[in-house]
DRENBAZA-6727 format. One record per residue (C-alpha): residue in three letters; x negated, y negated, z. Coordinates in steps of 0.5 Angstrom, whole numbers. Each point is the difference from the previous one (the first is absolute). Example, Ala and Ser with C-alpha at 12.3 -4.5 7.8 and 13.67 -1.06 7.14 Angstrom:
<sites>
@residuo:ALA x:-25 y:9 z:16 .
@residuo:SER x:-2 y:-7 z:-2 .
</sites>
This chain:
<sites>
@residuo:UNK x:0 y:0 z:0 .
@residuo:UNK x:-6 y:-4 z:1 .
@residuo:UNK x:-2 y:0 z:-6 .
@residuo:UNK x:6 y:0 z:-3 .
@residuo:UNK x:0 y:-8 z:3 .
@residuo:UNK x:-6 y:-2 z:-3 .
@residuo:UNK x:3 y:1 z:-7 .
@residuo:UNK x:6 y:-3 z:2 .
@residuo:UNK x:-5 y:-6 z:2 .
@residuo:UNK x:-3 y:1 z:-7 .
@residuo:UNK x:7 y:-2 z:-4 .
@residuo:UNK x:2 y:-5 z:5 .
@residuo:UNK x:-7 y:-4 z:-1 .
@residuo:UNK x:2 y:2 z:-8 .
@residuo:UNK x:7 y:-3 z:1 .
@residuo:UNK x:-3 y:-6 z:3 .
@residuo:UNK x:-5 y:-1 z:-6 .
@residuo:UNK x:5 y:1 z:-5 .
@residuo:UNK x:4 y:-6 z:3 .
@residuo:UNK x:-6 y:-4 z:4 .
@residuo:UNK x:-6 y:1 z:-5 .
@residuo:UNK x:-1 y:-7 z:2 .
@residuo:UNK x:-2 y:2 z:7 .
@residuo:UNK x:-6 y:2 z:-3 .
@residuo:UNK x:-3 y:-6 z:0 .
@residuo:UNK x:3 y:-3 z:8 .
@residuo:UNK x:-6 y:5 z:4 .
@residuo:UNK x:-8 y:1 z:-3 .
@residuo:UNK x:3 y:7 z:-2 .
@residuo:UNK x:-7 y:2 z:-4 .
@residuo:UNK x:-4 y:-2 z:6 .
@residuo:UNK x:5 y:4 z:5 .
@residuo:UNK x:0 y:7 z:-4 .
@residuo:UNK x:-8 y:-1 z:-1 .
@residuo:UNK x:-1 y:0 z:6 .
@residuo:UNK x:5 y:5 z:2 .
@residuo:UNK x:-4 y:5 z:-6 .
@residuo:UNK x:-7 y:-1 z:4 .
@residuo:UNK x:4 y:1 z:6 .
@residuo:UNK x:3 y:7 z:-2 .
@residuo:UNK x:-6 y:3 z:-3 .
@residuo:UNK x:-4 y:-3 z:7 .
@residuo:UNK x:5 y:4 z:4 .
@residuo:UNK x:1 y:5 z:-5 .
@residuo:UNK x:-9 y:2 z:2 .
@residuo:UNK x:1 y:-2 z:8 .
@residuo:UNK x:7 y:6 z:1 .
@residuo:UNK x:-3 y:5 z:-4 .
@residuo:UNK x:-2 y:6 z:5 .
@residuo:UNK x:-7 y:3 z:-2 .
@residuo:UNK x:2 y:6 z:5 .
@residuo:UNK x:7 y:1 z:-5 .
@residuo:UNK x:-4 y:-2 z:-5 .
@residuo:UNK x:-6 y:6 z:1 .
@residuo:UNK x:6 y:5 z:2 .
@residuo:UNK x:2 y:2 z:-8 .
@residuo:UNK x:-6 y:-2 z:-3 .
@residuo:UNK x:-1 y:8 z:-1 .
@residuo:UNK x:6 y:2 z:-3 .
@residuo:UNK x:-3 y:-3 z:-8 .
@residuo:UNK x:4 y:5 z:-4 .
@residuo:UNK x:7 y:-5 z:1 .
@residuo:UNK x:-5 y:-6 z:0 .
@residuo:UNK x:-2 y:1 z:-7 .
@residuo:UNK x:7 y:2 z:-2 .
@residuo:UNK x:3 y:-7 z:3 .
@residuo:UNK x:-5 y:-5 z:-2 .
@residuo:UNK x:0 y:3 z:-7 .
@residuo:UNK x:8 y:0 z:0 .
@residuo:UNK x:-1 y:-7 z:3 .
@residuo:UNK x:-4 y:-4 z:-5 .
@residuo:UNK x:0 y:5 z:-5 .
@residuo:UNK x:5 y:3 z:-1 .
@residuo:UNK x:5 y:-5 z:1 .
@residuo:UNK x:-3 y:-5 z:-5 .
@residuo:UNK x:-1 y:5 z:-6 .
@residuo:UNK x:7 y:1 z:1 .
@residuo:UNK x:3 y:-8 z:0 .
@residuo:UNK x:-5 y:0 z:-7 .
@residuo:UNK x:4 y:7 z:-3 .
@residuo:UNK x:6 y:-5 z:2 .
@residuo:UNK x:-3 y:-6 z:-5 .
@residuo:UNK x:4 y:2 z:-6 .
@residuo:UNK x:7 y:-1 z:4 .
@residuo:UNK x:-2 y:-8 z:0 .
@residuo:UNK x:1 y:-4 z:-6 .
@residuo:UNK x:-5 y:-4 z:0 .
@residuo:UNK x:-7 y:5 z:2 .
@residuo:UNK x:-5 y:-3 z:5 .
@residuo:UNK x:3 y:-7 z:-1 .
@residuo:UNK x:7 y:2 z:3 .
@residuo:UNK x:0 y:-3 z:8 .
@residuo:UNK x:4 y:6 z:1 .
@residuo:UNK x:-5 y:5 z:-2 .
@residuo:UNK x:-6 y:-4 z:4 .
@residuo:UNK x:5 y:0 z:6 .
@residuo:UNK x:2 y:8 z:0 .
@residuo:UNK x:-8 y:1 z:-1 .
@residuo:UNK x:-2 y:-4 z:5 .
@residuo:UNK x:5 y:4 z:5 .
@residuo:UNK x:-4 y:7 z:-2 .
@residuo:UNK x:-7 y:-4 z:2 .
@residuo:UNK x:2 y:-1 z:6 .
@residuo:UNK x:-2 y:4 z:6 .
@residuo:UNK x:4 y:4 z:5 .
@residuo:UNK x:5 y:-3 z:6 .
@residuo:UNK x:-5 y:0 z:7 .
@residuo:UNK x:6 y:0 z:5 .
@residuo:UNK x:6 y:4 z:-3 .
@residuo:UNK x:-4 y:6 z:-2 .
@residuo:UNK x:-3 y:2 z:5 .
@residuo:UNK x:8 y:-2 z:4 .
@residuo:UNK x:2 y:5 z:-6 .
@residuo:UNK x:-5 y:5 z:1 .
@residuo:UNK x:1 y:0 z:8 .
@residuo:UNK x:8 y:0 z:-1 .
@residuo:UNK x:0 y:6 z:-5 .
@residuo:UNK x:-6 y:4 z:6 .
@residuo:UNK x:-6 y:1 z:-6 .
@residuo:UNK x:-7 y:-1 z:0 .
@residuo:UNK x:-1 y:-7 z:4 .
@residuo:UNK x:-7 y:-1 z:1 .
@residuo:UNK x:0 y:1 z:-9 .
@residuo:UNK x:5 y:-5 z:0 .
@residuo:UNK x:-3 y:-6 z:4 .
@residuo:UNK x:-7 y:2 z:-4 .
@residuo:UNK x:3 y:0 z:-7 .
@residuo:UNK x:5 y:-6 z:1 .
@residuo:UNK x:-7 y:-5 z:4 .
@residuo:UNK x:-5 y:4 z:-6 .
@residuo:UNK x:6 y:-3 z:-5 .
@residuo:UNK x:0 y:-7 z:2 .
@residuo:UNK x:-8 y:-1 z:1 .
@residuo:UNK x:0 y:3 z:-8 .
@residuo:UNK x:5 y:-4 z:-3 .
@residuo:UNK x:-3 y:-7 z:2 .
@residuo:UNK x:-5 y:2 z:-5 .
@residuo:UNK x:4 y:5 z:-4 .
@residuo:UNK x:6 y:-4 z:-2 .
@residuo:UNK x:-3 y:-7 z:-2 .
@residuo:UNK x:-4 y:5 z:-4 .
@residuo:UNK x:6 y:3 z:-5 .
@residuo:UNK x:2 y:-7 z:0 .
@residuo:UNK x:-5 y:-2 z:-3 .
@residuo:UNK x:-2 y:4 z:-5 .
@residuo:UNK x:8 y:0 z:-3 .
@residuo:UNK x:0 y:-7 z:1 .
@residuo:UNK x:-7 y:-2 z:-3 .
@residuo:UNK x:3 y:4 z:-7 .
@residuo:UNK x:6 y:-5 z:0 .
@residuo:UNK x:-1 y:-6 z:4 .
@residuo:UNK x:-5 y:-5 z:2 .
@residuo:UNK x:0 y:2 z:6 .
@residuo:UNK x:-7 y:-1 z:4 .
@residuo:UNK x:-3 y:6 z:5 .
@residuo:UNK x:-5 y:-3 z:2 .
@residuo:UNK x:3 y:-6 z:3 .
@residuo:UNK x:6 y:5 z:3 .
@residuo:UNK x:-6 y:4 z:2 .
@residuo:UNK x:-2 y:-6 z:4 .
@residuo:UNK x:7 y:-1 z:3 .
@residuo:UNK x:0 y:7 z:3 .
@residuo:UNK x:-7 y:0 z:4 .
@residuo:UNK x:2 y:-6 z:3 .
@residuo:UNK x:7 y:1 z:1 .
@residuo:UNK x:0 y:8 z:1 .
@residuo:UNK x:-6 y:3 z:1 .
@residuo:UNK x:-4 y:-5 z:5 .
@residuo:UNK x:6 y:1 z:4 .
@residuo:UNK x:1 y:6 z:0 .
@residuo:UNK x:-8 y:1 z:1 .
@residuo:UNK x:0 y:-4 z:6 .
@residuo:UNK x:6 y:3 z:2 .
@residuo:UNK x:-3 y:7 z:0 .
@residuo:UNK x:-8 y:-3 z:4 .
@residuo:UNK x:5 y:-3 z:5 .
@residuo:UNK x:4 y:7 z:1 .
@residuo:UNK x:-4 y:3 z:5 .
@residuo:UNK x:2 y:-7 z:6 .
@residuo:UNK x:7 y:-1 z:-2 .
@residuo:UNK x:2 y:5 z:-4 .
@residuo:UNK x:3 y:4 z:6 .
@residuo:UNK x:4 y:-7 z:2 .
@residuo:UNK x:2 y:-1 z:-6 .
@residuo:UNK x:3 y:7 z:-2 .
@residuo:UNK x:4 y:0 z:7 .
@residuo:UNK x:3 y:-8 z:-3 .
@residuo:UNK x:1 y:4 z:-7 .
@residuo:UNK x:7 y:-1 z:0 .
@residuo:UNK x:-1 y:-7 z:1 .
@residuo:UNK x:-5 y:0 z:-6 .
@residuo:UNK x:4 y:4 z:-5 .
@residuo:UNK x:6 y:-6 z:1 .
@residuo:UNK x:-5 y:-5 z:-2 .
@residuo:UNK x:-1 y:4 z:-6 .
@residuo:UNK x:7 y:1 z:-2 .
@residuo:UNK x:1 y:-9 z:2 .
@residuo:UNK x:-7 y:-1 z:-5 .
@residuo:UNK x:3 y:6 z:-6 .
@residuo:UNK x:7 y:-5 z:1 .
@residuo:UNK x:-4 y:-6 z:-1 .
@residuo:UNK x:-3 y:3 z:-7 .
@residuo:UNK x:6 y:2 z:-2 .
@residuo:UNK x:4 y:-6 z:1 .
@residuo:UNK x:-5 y:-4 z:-4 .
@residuo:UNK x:-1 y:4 z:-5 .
@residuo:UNK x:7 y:1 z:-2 .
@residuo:UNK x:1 y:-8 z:1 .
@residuo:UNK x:-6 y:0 z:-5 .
@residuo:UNK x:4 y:5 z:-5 .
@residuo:UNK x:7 y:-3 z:1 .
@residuo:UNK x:-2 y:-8 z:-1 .
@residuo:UNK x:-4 y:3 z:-7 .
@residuo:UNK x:7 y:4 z:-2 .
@residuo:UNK x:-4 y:6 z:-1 .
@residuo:UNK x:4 y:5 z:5 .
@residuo:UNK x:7 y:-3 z:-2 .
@residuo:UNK x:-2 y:1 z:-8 .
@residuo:UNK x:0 y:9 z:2 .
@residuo:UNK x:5 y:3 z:-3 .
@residuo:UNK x:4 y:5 z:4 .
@residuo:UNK x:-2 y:6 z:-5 .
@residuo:UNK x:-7 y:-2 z:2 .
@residuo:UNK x:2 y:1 z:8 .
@residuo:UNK x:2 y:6 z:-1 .
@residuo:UNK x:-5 y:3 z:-5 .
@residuo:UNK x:-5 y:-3 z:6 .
@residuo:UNK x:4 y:4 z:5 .
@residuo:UNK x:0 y:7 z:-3 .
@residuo:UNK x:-7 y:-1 z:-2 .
@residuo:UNK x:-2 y:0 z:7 .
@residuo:UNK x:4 y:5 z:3 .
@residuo:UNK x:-2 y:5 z:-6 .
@residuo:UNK x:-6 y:-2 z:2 .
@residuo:UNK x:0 y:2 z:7 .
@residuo:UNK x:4 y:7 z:-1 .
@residuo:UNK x:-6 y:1 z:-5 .
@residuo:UNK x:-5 y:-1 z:5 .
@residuo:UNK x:4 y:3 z:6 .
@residuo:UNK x:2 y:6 z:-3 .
@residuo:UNK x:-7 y:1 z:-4 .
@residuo:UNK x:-5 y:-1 z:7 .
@residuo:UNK x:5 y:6 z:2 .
@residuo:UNK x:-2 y:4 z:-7 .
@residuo:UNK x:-7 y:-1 z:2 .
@residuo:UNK x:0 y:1 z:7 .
@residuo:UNK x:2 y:7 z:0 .
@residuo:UNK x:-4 y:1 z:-6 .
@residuo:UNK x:-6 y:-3 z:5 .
@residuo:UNK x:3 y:6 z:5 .
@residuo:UNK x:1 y:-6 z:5 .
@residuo:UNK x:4 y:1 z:6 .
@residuo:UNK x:7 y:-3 z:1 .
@residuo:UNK x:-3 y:-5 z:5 .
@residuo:UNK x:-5 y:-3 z:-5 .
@residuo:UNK x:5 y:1 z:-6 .
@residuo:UNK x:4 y:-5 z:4 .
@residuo:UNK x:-6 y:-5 z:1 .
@residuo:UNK x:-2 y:1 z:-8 .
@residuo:UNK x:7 y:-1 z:-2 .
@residuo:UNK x:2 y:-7 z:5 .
@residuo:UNK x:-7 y:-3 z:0 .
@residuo:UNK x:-1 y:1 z:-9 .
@residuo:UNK x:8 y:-3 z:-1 .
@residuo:UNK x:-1 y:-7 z:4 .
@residuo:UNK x:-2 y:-6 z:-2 .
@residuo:UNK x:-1 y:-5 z:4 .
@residuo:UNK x:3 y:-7 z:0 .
@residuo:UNK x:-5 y:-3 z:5 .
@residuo:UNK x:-5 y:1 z:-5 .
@residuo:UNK x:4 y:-3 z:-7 .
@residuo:UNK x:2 y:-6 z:3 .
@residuo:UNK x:-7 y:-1 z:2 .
@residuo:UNK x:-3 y:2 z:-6 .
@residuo:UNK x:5 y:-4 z:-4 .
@residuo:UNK x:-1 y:-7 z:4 .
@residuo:UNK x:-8 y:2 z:0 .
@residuo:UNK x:0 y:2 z:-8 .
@residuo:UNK x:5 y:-5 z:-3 .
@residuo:UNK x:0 y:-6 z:5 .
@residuo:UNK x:7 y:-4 z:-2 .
@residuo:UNK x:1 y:3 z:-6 .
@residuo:UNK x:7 y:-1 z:-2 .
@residuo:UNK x:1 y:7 z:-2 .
@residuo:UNK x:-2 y:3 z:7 .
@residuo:UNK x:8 y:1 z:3 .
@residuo:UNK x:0 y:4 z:-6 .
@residuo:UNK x:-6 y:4 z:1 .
@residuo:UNK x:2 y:2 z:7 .
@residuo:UNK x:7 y:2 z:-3 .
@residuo:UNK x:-2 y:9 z:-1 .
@residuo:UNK x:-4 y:0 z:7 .
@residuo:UNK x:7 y:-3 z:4 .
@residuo:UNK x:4 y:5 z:-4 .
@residuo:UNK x:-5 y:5 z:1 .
@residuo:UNK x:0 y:-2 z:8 .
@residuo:UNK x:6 y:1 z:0 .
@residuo:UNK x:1 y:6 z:-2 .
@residuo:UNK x:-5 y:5 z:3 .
@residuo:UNK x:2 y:-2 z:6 .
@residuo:UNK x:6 y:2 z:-1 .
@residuo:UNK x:-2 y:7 z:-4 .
@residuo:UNK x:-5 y:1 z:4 .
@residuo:UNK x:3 y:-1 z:7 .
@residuo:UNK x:5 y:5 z:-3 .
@residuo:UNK x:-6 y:5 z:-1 .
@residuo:UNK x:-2 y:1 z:6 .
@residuo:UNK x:5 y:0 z:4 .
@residuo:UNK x:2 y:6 z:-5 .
@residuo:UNK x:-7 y:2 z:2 .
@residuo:UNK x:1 y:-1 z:7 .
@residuo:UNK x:5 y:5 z:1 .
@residuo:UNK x:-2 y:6 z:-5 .
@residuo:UNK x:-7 y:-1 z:4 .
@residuo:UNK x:5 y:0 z:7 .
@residuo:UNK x:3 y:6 z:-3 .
@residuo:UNK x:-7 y:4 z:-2 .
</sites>
């Protein structure tokens, strides 16, 4: 349910855009979510727990199988799907729908998820922390190589943006672990609000951008849902293909669990963070974090319905 009030917050900040784009120009918004980004990511470094962390270092067979399906897999799958948009890589729909596939997994709502559905908790938290740690790297590296084809967009001076805001942080964040990550981990609730409050702000002001250029205004209603049915075959592909290579793998139901939820979720966190460090302002931004909301949405929803299913069959074992 809690999760479920942090989407309805999204559409509310949505709805408050379309009508008060204006807004936008009332608060220092840019100076705010820059701030909150670094903050995040320095957070982020200061609550990983190295004792977790070490605890599913050895399990590498679902190691490999999730980071492959995460920034592999899934990005190979969003290319497949390029012929579907009209326009090929000029399509803002086709970069918004590639830029959900390059993104890393959820930290906090894999690890409830596999927790919920009694699979292998340790392989989870390794693998959701392991995923966020590659994706500051991975993600801009994907954009990067579609958009340079298709854009002038600039990786160097991104790649500026991401050691300053992202990675210099999360650096700090990680040396400063070992004095204040027992505090901060004890405050984690606390931190994960202050989170979702800086992923509002983003979205507010990225879609107050995109509704001010008309861009989001001008998709049609067939392009909504083409883009939702898109994302769900998506997610039953890769869910129901992780499952497929799991018991091809020979691995057991707890570990199955832990491929299958960790390799589905993409994070939110992680989007709206890397669309204001890749993007900046652009009026086009609202529109890039349209795939990953619906997707947010819906693996949550799916995904919470697994392992409660999950839950029950592993109680009745």
């Amino acid at each position: 349910m809690k999760s479920h009030g942090f989407i309805f917050a999204i559409f509310i900040a949505i709805g408050i855009a379309y009508f008060f784009p204006q807004g936008i120009d009332l608060l220092p918004l840019k100076t705010i979510t820059d701030i909150g980004i670094g903050l995040i990511f320095f957070f982020y470094g200061l609550k990983l727990s190295p004792s977790e962390f070490k605890a599913g270092v050895v399990n590498y067979k679902v190691h490999i199988i999730i980071q492959l399906t995460t920034f592999i897999v899934f990005p190979l799958l969003c290319l497949l799907c390029l012929p579907l948009f009209d326009e090929g890589l000029k399509s803002d729909l086709w970069i918004a729908l590639f830029f959900l596939g390059a993104l890393p997994s959820t930290v906090s709502s894999s690890v409830v998820m596999v927790a919920l559905a009694k699979g292998n908790l340790p392989t989870a938290i390794f693998n959701a922390s392991l995923s966020g740690l590659i994706g500051i790297v991975a993600t801009p590296l994907w954009i990067g190589f579609i958009l340079e084809k298709s854009t002038d967009f600039d990786f160097l001076i991104v790649l500026q943006k991401l050691c300053l805001q992202i990675i210099l942080p999360l650096v700090i964040g990680l040396f400063l672990q070992r004095y204040f990550g027992q505090i901060a981990r004890k405050y984690g609730r606390q931190l994960s609000l202050f989170d979702k409050t800086t992923i509002i702000l983003i979205i507010y002001s990225s879609f107050s951008s995109s509704f001010t250029s008309d861009l989001i205004k001008n998709i049609e209603l067939i392009d909504l849902f083409k883009m939702t049915a898109i994302v769900l075959t998506l997610f039953f592909l890769v869910f129901f293909g992780l499952a497929f290579i799991s018991r091809l793998s020979g691995l057991n139901t707890e570990d199955k669990i832990a491929a299958q939820f960790c390799g589905t979720k993409k994070s939110l966190v992680h989007g709206s963070v890397m669309v204001r460090v890749l993007f900046g302002n652009a009026a086009n931004s609202g529109l890039l974090l349209l795939p990953i909301m619906i997707y947010h949405s819906t693996q949550l929803i799916l995904v919470a319905w697994y392992a409660e299913k999950y839950r029950k069959r592993k109680f009745t074992d």
